[in-house]
C-alpha positions, 0 to 999 in steps of 0.5 A: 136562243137558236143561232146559226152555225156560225154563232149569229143570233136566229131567233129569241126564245123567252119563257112560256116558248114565245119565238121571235125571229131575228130579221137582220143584225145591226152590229156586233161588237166583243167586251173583254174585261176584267182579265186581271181578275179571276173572274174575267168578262168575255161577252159577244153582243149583237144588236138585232130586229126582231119581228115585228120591227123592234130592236134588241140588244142580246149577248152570249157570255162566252165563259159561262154559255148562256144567252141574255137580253140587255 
């Protein structure tokens, strides 16, 4: 994932290095869950268009670090 300074997706980077840029994102919304427990669920999620035209829904795992596609 390359993102803005801001933490805003800017584009998708899959495996074999195949790029696809993030043309708008279309919302945006926090998950916290599972705080009583020891292992928490802290996800930042955006629903994004991506070249060419198609809609993705990708979240940042805010403990861990890492990027997915849902």
């Amino acid at each position: 994932m390359i993102c803005h300074a801001d933490g805003i997706p800017r584009a998708l980077i899959h495996s074999g290095g195949t790029r696809r840029v993030v043309l708008s994102v279309r919302d945006e919304w926090l998950i916290q869950d599972r705080w009583w427990t020891d292992q928490p669920v802290e996800r930042h999620y955006f629903e994004v268009l991506v070249d060419p035209g198609r809609v993705v829904t990708v979240f940042h795992d805010l403990r861990e670090d890492e990027w997915f596609e849902h």
